[in-house]
N, CA, C, O and CB atoms as a CASP TS submission, in Angstrom:
PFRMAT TS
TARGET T0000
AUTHOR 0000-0000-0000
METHOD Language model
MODEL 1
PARENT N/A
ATOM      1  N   UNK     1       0.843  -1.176   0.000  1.00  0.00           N
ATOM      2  CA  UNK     1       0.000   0.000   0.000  1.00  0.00           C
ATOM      3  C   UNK     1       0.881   1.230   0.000  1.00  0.00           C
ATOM      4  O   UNK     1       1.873   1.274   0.728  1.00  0.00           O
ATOM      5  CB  UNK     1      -0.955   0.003   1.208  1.00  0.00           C
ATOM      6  N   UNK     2       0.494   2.380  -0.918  1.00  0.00           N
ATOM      7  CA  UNK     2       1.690   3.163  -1.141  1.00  0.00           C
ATOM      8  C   UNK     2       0.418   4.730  -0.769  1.00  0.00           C
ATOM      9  O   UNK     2      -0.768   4.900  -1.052  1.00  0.00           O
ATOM     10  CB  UNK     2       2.683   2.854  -3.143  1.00  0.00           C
ATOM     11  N   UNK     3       1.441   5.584  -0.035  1.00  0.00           N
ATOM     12  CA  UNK     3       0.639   6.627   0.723  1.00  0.00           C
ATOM     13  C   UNK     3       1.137   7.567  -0.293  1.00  0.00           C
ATOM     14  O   UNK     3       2.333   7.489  -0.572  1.00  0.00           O
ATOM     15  CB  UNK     3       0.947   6.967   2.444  1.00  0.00           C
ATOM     16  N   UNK     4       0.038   8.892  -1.196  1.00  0.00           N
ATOM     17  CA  UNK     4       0.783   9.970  -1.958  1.00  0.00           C
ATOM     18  C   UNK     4       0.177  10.700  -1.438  1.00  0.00           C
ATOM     19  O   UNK     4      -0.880  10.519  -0.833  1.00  0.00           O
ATOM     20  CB  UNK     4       0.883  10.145  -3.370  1.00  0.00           C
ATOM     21  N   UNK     5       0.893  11.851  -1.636  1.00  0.00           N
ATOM     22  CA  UNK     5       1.034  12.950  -1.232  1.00  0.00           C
ATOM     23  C   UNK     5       0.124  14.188  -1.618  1.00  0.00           C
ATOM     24  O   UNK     5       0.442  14.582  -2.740  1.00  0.00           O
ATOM     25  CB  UNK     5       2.145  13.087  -1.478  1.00  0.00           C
ATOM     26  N   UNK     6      -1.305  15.222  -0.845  1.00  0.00           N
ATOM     27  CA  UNK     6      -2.251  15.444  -1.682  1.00  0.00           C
ATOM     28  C   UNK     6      -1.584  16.886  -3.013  1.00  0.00           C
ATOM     29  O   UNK     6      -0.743  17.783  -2.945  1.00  0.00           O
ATOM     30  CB  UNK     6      -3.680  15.849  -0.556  1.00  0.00           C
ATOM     31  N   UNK     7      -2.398  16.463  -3.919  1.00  0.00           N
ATOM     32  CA  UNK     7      -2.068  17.371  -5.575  1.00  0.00           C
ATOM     33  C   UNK     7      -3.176  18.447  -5.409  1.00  0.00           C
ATOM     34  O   UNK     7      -3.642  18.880  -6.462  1.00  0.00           O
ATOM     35  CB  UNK     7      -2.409  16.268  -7.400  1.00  0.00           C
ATOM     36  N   UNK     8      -3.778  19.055  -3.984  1.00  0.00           N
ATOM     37  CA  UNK     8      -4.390  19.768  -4.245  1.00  0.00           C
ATOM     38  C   UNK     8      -4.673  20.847  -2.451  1.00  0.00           C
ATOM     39  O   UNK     8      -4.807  20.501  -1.277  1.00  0.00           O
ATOM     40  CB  UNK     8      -5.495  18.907  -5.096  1.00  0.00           C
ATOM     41  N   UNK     9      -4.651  21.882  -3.005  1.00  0.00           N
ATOM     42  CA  UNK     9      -4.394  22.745  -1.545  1.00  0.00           C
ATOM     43  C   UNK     9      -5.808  22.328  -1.270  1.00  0.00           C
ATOM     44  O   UNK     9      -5.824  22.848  -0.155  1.00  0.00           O
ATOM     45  CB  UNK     9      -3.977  24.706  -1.514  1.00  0.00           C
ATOM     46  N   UNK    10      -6.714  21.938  -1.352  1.00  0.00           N
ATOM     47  CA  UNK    10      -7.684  21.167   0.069  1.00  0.00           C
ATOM     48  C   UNK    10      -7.612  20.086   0.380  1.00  0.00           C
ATOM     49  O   UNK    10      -8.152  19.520   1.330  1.00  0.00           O
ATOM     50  CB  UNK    10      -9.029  21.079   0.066  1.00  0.00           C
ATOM     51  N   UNK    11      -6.694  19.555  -0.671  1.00  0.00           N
ATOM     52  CA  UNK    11      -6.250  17.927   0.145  1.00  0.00           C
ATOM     53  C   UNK    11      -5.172  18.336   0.837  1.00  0.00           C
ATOM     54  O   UNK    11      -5.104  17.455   1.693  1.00  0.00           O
ATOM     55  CB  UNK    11      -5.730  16.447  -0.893  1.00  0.00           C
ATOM     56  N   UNK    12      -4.316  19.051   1.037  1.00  0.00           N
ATOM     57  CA  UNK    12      -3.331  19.755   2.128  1.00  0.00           C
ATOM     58  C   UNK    12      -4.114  20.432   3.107  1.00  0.00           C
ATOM     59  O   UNK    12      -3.710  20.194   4.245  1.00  0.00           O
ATOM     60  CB  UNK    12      -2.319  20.847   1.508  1.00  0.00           C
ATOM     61  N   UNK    13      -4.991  21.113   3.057  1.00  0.00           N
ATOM     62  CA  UNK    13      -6.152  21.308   4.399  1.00  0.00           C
ATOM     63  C   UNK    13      -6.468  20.341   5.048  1.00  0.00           C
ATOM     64  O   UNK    13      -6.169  20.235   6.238  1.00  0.00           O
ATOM     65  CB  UNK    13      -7.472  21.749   4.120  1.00  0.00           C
ATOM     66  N   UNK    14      -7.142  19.439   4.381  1.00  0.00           N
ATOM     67  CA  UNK    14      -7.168  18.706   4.975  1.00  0.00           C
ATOM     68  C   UNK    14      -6.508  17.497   5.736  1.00  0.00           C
ATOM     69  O   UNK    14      -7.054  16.861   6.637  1.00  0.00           O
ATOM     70  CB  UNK    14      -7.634  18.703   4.602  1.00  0.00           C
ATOM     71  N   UNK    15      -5.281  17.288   5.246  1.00  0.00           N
ATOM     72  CA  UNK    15      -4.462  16.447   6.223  1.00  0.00           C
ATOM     73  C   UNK    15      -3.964  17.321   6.869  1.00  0.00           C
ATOM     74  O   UNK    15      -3.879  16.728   7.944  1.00  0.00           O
ATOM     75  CB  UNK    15      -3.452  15.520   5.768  1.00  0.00           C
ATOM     76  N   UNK    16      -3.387  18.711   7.128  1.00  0.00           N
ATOM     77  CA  UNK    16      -3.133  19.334   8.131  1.00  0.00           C
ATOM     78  C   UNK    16      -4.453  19.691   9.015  1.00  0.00           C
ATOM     79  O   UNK    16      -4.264  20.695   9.703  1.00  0.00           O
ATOM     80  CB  UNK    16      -2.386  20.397   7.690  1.00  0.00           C
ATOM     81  N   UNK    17      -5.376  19.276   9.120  1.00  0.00           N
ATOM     82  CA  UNK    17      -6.651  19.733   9.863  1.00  0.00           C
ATOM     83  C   UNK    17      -6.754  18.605  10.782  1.00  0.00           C
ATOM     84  O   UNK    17      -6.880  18.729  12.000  1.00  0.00           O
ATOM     85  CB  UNK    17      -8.053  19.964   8.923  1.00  0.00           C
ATOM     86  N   UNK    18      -6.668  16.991   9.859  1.00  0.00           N
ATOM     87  CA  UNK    18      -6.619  16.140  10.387  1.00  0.00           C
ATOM     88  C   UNK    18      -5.364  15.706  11.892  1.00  0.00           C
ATOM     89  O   UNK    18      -5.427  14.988  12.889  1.00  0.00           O
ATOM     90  CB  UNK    18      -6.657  15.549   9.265  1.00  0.00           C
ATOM     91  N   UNK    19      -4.366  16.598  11.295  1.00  0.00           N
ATOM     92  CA  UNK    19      -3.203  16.368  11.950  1.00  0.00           C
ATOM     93  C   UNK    19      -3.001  17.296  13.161  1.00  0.00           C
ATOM     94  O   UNK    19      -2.404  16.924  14.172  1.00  0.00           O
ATOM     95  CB  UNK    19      -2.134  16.478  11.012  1.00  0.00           C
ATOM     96  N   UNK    20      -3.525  18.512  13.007  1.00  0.00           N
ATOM     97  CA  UNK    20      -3.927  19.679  13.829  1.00  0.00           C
ATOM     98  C   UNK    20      -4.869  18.962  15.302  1.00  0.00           C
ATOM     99  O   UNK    20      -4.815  19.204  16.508  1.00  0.00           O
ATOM    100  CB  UNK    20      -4.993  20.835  12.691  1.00  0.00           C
ATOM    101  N   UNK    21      -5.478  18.252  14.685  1.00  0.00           N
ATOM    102  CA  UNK    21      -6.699  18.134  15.967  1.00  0.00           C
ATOM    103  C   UNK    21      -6.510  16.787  16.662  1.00  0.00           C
ATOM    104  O   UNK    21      -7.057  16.613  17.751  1.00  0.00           O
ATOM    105  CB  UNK    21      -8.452  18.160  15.349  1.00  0.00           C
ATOM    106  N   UNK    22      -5.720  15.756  16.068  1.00  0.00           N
ATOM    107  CA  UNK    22      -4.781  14.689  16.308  1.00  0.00           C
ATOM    108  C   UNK    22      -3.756  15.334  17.258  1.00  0.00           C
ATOM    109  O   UNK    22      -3.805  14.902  18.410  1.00  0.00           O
ATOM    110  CB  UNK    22      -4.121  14.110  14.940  1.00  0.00           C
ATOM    111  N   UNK    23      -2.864  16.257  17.010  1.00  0.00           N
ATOM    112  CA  UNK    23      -1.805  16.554  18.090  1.00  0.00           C
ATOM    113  C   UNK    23      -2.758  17.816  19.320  1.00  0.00           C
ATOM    114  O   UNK    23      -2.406  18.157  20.450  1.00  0.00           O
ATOM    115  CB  UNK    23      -0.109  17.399  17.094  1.00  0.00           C
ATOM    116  N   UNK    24      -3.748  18.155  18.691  1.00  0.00           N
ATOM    117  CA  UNK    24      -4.397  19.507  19.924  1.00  0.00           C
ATOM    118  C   UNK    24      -4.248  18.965  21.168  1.00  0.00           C
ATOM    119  O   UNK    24      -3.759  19.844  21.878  1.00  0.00           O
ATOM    120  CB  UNK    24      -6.217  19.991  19.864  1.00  0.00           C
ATOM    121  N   UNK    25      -4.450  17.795  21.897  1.00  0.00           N
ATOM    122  CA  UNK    25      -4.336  18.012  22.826  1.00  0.00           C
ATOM    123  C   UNK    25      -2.901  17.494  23.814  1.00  0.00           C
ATOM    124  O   UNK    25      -2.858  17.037  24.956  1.00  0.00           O
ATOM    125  CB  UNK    25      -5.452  17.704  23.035  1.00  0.00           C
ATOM    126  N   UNK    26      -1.879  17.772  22.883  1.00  0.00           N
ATOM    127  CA  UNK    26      -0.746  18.230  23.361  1.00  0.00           C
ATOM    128  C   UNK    26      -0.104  19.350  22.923  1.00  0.00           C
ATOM    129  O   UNK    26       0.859  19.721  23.595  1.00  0.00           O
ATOM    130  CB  UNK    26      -0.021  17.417  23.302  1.00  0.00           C
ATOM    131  N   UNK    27      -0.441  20.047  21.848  1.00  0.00           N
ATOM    132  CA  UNK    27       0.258  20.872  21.715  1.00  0.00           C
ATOM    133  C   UNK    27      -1.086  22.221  21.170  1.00  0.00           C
ATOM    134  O   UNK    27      -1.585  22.508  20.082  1.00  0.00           O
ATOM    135  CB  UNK    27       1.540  20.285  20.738  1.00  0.00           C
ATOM    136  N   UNK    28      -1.259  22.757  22.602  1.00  0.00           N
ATOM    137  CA  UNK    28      -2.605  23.875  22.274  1.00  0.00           C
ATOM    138  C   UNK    28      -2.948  24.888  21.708  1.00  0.00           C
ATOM    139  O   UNK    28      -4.039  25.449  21.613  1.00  0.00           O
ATOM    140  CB  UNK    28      -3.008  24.341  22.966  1.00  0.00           C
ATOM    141  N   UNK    29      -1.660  25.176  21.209  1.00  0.00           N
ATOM    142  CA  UNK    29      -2.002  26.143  19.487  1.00  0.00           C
ATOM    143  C   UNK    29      -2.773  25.961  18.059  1.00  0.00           C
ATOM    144  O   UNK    29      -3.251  26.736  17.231  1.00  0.00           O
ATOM    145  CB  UNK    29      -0.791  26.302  18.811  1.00  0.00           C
ATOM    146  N   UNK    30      -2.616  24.133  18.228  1.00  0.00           N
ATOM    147  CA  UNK    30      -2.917  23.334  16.702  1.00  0.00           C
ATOM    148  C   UNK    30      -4.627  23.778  17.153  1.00  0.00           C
ATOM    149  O   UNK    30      -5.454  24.344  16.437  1.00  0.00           O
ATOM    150  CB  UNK    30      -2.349  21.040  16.465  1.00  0.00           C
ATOM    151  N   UNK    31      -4.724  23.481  18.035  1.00  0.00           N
ATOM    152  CA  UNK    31      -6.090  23.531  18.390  1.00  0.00           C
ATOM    153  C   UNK    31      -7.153  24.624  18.315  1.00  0.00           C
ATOM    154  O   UNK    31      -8.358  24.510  18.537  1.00  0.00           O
ATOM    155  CB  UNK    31      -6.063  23.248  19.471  1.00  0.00           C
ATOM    156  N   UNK    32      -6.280  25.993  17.862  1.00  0.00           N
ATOM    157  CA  UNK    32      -6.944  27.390  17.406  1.00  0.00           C
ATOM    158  C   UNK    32      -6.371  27.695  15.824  1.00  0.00           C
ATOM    159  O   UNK    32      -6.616  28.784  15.305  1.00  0.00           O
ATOM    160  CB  UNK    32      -6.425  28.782  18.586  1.00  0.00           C
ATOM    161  N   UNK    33      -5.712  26.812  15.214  1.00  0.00           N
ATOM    162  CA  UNK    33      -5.713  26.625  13.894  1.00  0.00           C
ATOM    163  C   UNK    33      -6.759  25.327  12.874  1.00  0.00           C
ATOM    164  O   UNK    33      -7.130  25.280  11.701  1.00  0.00           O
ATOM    165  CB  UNK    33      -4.260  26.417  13.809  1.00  0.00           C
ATOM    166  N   UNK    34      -6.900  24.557  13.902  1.00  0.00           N
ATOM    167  CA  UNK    34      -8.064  23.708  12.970  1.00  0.00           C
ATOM    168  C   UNK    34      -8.866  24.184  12.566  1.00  0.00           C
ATOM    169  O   UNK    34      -8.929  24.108  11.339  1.00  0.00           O
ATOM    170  CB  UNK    34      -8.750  22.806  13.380  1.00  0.00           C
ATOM    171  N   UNK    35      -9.705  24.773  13.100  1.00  0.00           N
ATOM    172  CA  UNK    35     -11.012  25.157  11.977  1.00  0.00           C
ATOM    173  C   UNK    35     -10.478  26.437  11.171  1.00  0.00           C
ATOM    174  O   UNK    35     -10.768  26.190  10.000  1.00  0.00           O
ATOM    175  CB  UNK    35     -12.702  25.646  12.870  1.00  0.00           C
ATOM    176  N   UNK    36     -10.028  27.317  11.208  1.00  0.00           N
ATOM    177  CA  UNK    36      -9.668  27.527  10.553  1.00  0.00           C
ATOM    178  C   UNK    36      -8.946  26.941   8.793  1.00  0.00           C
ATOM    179  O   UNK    36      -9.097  27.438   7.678  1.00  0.00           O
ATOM    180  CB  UNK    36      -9.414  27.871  11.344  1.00  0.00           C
ATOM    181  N   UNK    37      -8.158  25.701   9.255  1.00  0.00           N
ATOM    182  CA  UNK    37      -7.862  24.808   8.112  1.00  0.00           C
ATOM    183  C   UNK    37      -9.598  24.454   7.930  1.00  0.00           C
ATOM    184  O   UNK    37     -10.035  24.919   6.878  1.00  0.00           O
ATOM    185  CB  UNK    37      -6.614  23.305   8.524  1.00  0.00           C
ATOM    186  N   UNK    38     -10.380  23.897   8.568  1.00  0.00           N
ATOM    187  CA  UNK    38     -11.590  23.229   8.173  1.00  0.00           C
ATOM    188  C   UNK    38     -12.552  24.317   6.594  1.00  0.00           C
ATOM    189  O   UNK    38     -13.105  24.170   5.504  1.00  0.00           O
ATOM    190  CB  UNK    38     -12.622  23.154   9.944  1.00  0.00           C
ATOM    191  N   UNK    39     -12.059  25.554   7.823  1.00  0.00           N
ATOM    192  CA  UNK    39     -13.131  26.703   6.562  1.00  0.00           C
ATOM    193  C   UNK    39     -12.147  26.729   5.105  1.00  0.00           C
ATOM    194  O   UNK    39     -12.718  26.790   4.016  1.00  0.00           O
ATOM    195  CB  UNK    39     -13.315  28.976   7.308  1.00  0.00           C
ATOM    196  N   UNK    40     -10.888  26.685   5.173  1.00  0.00           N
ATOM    197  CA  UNK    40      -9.915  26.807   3.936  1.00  0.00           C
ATOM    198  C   UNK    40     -10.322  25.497   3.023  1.00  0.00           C
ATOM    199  O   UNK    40     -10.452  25.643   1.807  1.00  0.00           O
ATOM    200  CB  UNK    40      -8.135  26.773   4.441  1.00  0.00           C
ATOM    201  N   UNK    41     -10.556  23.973   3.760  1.00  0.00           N
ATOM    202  CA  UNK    41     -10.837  23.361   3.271  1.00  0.00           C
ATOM    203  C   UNK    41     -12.113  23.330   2.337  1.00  0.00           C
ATOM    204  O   UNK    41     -12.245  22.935   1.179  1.00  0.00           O
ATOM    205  CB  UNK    41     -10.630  22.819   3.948  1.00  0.00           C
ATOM    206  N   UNK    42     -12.873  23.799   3.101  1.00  0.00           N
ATOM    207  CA  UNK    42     -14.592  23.958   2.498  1.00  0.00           C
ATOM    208  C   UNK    42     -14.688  24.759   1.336  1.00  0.00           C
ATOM    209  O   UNK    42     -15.473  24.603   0.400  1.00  0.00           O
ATOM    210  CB  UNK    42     -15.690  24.744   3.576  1.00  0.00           C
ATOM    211  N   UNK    43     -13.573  25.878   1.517  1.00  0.00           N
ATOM    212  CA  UNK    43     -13.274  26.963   0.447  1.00  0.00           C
ATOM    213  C   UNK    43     -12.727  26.426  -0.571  1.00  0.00           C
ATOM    214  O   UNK    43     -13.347  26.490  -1.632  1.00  0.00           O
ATOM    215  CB  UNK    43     -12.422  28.034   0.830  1.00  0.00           C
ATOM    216  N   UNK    44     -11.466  25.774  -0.537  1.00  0.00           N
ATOM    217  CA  UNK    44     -11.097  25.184  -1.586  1.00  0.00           C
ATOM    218  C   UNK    44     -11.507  24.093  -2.381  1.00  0.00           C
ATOM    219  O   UNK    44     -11.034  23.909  -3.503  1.00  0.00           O
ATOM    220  CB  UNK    44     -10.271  25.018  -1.377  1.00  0.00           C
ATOM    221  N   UNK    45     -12.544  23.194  -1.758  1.00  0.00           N
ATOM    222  CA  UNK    45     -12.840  22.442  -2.279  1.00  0.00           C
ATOM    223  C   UNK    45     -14.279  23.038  -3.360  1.00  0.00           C
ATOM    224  O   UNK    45     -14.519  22.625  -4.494  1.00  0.00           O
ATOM    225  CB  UNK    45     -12.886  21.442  -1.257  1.00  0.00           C
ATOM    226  N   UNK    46     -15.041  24.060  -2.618  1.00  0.00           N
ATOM    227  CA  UNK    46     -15.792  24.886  -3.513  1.00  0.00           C
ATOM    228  C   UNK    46     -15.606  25.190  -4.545  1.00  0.00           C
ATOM    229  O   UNK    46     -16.307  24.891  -5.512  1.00  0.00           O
ATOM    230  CB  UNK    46     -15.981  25.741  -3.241  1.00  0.00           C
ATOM    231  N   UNK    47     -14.649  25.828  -4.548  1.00  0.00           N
ATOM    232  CA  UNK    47     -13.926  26.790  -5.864  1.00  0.00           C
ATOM    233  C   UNK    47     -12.896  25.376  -6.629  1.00  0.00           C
ATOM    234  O   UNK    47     -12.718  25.657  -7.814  1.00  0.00           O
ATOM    235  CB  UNK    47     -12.560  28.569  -5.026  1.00  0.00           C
ATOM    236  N   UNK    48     -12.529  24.638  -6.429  1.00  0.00           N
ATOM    237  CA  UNK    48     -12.289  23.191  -7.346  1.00  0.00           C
ATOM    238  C   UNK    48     -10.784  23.402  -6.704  1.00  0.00           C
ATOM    239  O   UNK    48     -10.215  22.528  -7.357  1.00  0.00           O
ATOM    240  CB  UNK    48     -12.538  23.150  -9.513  1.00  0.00           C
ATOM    241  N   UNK    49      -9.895  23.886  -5.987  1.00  0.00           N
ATOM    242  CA  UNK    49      -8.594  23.691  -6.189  1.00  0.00           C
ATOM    243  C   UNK    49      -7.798  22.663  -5.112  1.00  0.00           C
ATOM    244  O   UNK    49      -6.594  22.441  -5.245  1.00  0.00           O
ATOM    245  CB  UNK    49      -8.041  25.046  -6.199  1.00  0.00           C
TER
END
């Protein structure tokens, strides 16, 4: 099974969103950047990019 890498800035939202809220509760900054990634995600995936 081979893991690639996402070809699109909301597939990069989204694994940093995923990864953001995965480490929040050790490191409590990620945790006032997730949604933020969440709305970028929603955005980008809107607009196709």
């Amino acid at each position: 099974m081979k893991v690639s890498m996402p070809k699109t800035i909301s597939g990069w939202c989204m694994w940093l969103f995923f990864l953001c809220v995965g480490l929040a509760p050790f490191v409590a900054i990620l945790g006032t950047i997730a949604p933020w990634l969440a709305l970028a995600y929603a955005v980008f995936s809107f607009i196709g990019m």
